[in-house]
C-alpha positions as CSV (number, residue, x, y, z in Angstrom):
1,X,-17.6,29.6,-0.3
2,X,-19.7,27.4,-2.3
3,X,-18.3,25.3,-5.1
4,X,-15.1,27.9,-6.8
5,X,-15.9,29.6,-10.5
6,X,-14.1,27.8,-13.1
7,X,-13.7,24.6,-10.8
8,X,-14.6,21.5,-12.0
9,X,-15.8,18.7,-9.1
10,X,-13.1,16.6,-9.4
11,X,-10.2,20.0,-9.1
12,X,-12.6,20.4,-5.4
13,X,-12.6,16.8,-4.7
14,X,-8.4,17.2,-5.2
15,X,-8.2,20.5,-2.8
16,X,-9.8,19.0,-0.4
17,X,-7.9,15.5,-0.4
18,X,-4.7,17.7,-0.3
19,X,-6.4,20.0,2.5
20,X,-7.5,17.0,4.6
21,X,-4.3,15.1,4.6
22,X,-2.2,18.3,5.7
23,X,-4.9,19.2,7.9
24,X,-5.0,15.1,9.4
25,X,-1.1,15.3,9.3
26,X,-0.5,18.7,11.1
27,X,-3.4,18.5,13.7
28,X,-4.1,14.8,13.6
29,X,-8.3,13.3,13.4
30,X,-9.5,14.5,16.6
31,X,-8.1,17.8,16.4
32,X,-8.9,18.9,12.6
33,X,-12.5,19.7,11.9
34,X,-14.7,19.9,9.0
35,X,-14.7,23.5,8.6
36,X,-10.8,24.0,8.7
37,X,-11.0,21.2,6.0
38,X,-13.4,23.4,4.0
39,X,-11.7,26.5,4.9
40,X,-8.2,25.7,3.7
41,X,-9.8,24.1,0.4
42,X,-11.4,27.2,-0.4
43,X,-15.5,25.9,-0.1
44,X,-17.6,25.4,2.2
45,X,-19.0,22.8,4.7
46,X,-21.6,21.7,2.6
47,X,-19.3,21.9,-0.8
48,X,-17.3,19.4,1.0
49,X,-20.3,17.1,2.1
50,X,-21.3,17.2,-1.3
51,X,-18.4,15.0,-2.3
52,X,-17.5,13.2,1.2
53,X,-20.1,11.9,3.6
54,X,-17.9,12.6,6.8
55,X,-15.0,13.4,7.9
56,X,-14.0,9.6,8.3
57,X,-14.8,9.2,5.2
58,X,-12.5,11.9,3.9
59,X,-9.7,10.5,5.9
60,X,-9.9,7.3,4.3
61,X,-10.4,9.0,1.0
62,X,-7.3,10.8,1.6
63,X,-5.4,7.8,2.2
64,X,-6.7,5.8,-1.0
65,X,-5.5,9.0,-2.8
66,X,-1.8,9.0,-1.4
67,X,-1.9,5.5,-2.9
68,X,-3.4,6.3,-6.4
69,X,-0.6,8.3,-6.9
70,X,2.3,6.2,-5.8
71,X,0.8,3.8,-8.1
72,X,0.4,6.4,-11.1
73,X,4.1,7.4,-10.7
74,X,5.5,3.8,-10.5
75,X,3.4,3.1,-13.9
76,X,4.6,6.0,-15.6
77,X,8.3,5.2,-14.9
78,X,8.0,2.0,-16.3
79,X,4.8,0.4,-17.5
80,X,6.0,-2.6,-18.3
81,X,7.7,-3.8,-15.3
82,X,7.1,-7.6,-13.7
83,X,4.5,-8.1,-10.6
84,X,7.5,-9.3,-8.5
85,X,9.7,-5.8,-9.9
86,X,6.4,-3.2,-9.0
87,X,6.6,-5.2,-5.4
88,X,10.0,-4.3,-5.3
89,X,9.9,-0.8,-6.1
90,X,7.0,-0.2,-3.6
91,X,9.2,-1.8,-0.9
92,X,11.9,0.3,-1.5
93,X,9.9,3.4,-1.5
94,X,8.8,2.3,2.5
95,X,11.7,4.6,4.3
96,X,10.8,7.7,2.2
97,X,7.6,8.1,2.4
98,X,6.5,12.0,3.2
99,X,5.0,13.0,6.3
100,X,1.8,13.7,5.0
101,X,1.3,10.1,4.1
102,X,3.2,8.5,7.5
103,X,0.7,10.8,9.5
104,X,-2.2,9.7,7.5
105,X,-1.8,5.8,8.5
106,X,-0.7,6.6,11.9
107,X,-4.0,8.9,12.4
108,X,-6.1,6.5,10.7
109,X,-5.3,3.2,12.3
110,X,-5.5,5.0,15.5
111,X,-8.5,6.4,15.6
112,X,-9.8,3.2,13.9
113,X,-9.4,1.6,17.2
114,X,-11.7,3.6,19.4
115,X,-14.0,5.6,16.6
116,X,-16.4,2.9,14.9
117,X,-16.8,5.4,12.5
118,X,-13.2,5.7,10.8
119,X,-13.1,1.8,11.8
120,X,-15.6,0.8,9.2
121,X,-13.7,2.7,6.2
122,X,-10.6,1.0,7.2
123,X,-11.4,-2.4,7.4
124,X,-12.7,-1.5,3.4
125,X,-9.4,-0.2,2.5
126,X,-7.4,-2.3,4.0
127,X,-9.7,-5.1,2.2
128,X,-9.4,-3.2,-0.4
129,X,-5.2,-3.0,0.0
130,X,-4.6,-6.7,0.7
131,X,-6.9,-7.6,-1.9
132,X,-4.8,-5.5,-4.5
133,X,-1.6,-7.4,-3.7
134,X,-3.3,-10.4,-3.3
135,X,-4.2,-9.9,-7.3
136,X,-0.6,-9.2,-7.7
137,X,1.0,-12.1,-6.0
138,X,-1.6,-13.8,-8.2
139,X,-0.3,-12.6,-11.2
140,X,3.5,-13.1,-10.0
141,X,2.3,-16.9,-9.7
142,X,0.7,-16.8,-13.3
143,X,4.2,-15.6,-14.6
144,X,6.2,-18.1,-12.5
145,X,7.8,-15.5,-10.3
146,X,6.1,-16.6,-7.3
147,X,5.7,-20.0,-5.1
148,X,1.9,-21.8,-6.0
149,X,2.1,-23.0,-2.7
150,X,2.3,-19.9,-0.9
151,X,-0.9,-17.9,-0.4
152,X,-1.4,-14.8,-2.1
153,X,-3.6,-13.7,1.1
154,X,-0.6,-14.5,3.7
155,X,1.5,-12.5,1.4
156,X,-0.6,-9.4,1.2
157,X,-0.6,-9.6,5.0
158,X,3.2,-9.5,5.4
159,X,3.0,-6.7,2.6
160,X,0.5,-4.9,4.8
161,X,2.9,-5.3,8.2
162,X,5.8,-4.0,6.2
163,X,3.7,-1.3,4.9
164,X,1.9,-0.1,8.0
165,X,5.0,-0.6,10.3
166,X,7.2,2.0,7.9
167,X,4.8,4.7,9.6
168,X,5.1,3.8,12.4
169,X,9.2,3.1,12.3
170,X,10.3,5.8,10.3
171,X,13.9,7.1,9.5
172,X,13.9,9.4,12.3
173,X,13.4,6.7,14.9
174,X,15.6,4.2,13.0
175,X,17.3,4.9,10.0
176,X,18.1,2.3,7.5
177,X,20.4,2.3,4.8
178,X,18.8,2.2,1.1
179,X,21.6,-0.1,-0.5
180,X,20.8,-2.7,2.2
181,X,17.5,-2.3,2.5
182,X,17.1,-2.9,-1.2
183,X,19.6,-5.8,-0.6
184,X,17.3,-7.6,1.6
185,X,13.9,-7.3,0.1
186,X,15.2,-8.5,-3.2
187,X,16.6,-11.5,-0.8
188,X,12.6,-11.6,0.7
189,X,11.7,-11.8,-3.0
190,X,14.0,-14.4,-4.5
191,X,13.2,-16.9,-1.7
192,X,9.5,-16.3,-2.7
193,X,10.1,-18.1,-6.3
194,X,9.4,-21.2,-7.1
195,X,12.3,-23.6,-6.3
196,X,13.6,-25.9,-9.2
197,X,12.7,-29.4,-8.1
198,X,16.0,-31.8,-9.0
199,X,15.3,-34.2,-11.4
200,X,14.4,-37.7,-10.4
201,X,15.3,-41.0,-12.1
202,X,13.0,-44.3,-12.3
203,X,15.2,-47.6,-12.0
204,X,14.8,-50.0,-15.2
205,X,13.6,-53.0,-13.5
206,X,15.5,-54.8,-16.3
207,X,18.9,-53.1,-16.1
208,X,21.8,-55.3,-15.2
209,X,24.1,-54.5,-11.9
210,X,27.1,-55.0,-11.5
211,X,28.0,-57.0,-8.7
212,X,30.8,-56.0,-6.4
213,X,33.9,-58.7,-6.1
């Protein structure tokens, strides 16, 4: 099972992204190998090193790819939506994510904390992650959507807690109800804006007052 007739590397590179993060999500890291990997892609072992160095690697590869796609989608339904609106929609999108996905973080930030190996590919994506957002908030400030004063790094951090917390919380443990869940990250949002300073008056040194009888 080397690389399939009529293929190409990036189709593999796909199967075996797909095959990883059921494979992750059914089994979790310690108990899914390389070969069942391989296997359930349809190549073998060394088809699959030939595109990921290890199976950390592939892990992490498989999460970046769960987040290409949510990206992709929200893109396609509306290109030209605001920073502050694709925040929005990502936030609501937290109590629905698919198994797959939730079992991917949970997996990965698990074994992040006793394999150095998966621990190094983290820390890049979750640079990688926060740094994204941070870009985002960035662009939210450009816009005047967002606070100056506010730090687009502490913002990507709370973006990060909400987003890795939703794995870990999810609908089964504690369900949540979407109108008022959308109600109160829009309420999160709108106290993120920048607030109207009221307008000040300088007293005319020269102007005349009354004086009280």
């Amino acid at each position: 099972m080397g690389r399939i007739p009529g293929v190409t590397a990036a189709e593999t590179r796909e199967r075996l992204l797909r095959a990883a993060a059921d494979a992750f999500a059914e089994r979790g890291y310690d108990g899914t190998r390389v070969a069942d990997i391989a296997a359930a892609a349809g190549v073998s072992n060394g088809a699959l090193y030939a595109h990921f160095g290890s199976k950390a690697d592939l892990l992490v590869a498989a999460l970046r790819a769960h987040g290409r796609r949510l990206l992709a989608g929200l893109f396609a339904a509306d290109p030209d939506r605001s920073a502050t609106e694709l925040l929005l929609a990502i936030g609501r999108r937290l109590p629905h994510r698919g198994e797959a996905e939730r079992y991917l973080i949970v997996e990965a930030l698990v074994a992040a904390r006793r394999d150095e190996d998966v621990a190094g590919p983290m820390r890049d994506y979750i640079g990688e992650r926060a740094g994204w957002i941070a870009d985002l908030v960035r662009v939210a400030q450009g816009d005047r959507e967002v606070d100056t004063g506010l730090s687009p790094d502490a913002l990507a951090h709370f973006c990060l807690l909400l987003a890795m917390g939703s794995a870990l919380v999810t609908p089964e443990l504690h369900p949540v109800n979407d109108v008022e869940w959308s109600k109160l990250l829009t309420r999160v949002v709108t106290a993120l804006a920048p607030t109207a300073a009221a307008p000040t008056t300088t007293p005319d040194p020269t102007a005349k007052t009354e004086s009280t009888p």
